[in-house]
N, CA and C of each residue as an Amber inpcrd file, in Angstrom:
protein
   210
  -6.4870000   7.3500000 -18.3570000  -6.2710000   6.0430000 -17.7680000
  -7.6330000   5.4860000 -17.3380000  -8.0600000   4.0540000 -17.6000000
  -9.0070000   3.5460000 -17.2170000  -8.8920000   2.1260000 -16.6250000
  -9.9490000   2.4520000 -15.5360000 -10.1940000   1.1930000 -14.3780000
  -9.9420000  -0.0610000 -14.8950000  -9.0550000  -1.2260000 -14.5080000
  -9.0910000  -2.3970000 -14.5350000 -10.5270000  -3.4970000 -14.4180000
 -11.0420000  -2.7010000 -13.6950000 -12.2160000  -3.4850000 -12.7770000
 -13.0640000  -3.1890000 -14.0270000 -13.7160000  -1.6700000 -13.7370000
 -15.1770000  -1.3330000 -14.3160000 -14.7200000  -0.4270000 -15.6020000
 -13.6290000   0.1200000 -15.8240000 -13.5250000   1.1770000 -16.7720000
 -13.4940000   2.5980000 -16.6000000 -13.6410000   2.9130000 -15.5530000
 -13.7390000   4.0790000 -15.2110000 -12.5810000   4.8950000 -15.4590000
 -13.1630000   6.2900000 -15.1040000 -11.7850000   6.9920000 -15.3760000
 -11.0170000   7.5630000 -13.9750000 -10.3670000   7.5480000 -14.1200000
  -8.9530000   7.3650000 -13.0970000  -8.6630000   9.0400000 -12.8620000
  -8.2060000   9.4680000 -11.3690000  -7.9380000  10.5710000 -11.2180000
  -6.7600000  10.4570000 -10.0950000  -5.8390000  11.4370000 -10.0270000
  -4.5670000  11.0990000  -9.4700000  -5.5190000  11.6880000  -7.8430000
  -4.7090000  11.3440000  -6.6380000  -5.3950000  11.3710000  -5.4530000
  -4.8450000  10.9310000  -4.2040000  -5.0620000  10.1080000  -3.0610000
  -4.7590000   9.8660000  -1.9990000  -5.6480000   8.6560000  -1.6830000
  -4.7780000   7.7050000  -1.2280000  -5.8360000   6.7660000  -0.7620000
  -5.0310000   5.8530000   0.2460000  -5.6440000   5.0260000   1.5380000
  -5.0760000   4.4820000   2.1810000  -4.3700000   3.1380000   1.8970000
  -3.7840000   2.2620000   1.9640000  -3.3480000   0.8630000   2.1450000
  -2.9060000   0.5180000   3.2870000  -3.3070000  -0.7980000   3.4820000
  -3.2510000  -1.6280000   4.4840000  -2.9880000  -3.1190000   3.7650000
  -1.5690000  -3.4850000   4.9250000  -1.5670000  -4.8700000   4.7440000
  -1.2220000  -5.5610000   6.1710000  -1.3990000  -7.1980000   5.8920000
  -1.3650000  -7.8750000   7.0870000  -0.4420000  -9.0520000   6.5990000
   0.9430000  -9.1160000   7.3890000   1.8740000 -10.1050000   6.8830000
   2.5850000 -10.7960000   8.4800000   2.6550000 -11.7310000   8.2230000
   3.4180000 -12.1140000   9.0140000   3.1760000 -11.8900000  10.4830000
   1.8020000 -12.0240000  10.8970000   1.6640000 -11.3970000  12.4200000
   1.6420000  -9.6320000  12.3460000   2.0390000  -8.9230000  11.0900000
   2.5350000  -8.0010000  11.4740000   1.3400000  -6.9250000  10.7440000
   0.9310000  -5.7070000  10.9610000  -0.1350000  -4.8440000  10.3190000
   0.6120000  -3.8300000  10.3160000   0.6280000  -3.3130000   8.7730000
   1.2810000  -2.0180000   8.6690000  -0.3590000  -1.5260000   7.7040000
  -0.1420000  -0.2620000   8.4400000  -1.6320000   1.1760000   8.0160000
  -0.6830000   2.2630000   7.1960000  -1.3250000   2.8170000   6.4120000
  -0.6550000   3.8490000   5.8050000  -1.9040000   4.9220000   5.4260000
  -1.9040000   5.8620000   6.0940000  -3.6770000   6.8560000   5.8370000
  -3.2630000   7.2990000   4.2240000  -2.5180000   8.0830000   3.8680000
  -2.5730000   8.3880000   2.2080000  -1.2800000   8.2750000   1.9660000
  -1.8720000   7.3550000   0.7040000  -0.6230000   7.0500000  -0.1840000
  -0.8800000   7.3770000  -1.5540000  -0.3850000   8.6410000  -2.1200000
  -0.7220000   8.8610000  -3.8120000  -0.8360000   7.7600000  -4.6580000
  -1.7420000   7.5770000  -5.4130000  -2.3030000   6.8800000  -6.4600000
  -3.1890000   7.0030000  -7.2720000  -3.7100000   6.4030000  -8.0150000
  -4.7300000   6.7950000  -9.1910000  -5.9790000   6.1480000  -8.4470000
  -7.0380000   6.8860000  -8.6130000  -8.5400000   6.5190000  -7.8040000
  -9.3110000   6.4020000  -8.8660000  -9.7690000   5.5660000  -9.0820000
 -11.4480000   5.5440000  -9.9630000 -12.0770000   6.4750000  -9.9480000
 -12.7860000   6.8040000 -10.5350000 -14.0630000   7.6840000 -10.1570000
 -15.2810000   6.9450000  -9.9300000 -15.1270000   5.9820000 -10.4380000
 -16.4140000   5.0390000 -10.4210000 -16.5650000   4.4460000  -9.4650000
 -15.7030000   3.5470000  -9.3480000 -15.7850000   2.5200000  -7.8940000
 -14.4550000   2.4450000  -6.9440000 -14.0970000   3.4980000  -6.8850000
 -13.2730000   3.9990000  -5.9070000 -11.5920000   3.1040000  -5.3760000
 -11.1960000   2.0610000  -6.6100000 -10.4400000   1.1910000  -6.5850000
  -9.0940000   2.0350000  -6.8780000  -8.4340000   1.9370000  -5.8890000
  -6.7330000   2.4560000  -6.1530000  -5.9860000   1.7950000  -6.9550000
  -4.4580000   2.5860000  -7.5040000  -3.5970000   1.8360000  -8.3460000
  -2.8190000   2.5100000  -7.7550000  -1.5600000   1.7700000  -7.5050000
  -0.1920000   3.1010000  -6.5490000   0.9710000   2.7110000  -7.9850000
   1.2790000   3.4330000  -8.2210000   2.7010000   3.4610000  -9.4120000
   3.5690000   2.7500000  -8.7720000   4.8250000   2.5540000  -9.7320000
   5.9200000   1.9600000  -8.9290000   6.6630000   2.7820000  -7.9960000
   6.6680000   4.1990000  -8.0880000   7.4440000   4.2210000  -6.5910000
   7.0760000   4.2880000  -5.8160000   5.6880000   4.0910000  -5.2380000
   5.1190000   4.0540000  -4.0880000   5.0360000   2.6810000  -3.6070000
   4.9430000   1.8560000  -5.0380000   4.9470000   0.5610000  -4.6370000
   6.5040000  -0.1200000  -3.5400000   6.9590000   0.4220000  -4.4830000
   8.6370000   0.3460000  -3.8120000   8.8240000   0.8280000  -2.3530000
   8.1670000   2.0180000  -2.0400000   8.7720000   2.5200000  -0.8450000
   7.6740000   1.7430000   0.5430000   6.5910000   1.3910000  -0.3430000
   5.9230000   0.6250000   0.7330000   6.6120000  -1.0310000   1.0950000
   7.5730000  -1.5050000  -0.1410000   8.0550000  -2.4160000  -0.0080000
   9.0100000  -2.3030000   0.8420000   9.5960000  -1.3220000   0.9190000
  10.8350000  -1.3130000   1.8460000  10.2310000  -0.9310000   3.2620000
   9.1650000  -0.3800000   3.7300000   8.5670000  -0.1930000   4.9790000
   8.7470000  -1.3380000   5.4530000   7.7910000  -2.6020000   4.8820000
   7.3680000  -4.0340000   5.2250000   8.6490000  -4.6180000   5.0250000
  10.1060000  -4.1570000   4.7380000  11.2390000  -5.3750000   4.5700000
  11.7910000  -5.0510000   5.9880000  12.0550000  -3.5840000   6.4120000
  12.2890000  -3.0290000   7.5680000  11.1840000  -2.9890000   8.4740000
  10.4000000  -3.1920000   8.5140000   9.2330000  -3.4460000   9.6300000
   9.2430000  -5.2020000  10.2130000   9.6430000  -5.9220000   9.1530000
   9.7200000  -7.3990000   9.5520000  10.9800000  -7.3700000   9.6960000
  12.2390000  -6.9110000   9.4150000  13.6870000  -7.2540000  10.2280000
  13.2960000  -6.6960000  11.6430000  13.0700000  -5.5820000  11.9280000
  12.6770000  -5.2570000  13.3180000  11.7680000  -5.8230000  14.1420000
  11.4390000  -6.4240000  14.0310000   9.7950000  -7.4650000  14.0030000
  11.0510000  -8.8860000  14.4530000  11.7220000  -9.4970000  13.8270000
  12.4880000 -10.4160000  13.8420000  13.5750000 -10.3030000  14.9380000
  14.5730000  -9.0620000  14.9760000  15.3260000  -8.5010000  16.1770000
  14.3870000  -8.6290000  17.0850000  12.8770000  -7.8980000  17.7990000
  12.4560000  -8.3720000  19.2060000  12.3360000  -9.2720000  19.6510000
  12.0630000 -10.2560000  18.1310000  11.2700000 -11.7010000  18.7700000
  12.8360000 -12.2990000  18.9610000  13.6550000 -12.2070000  18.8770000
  14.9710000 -12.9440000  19.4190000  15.6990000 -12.6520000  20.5160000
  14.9120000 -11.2100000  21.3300000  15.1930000 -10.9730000  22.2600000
  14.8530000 -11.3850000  23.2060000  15.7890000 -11.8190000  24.6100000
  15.1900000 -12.7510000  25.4790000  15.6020000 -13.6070000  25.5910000
């Protein structure tokens, strides 16, 4: 498998993601994916993609329940 970016070659691994939505910051320290060797750019497959999707669908319903509390 080779890098999108530079070409490099790709090695399976651990790497963090972070996103910022909605007021809201979800961190994740390792999440399996494919790492560059070159320039250190992640790729997460689809089921990681998925399960991080469902973090952020359940992190913003709960996010939504406080702010209506009150």
């Amino acid at each position: 498998m080779k890098c999108l970016y530079c070409k490099g070659e790709m090695r399976k691994g651990k790497a963090p993601f972070h996103v910022d939505r909605k007021g809201l910051h979800l961190t994740l320290d390792e999440v399996s994916a494919w790492i560059c060797n070159q320039c250190g750019e992640p790729y997460f497959e689809e089921m990681e993609v998925e399960s991080i999707q469902a973090m952020i669908n359940t992190v913003e319903h709960e996010a939504r329940k406080l702010a209506s509390v009150g």
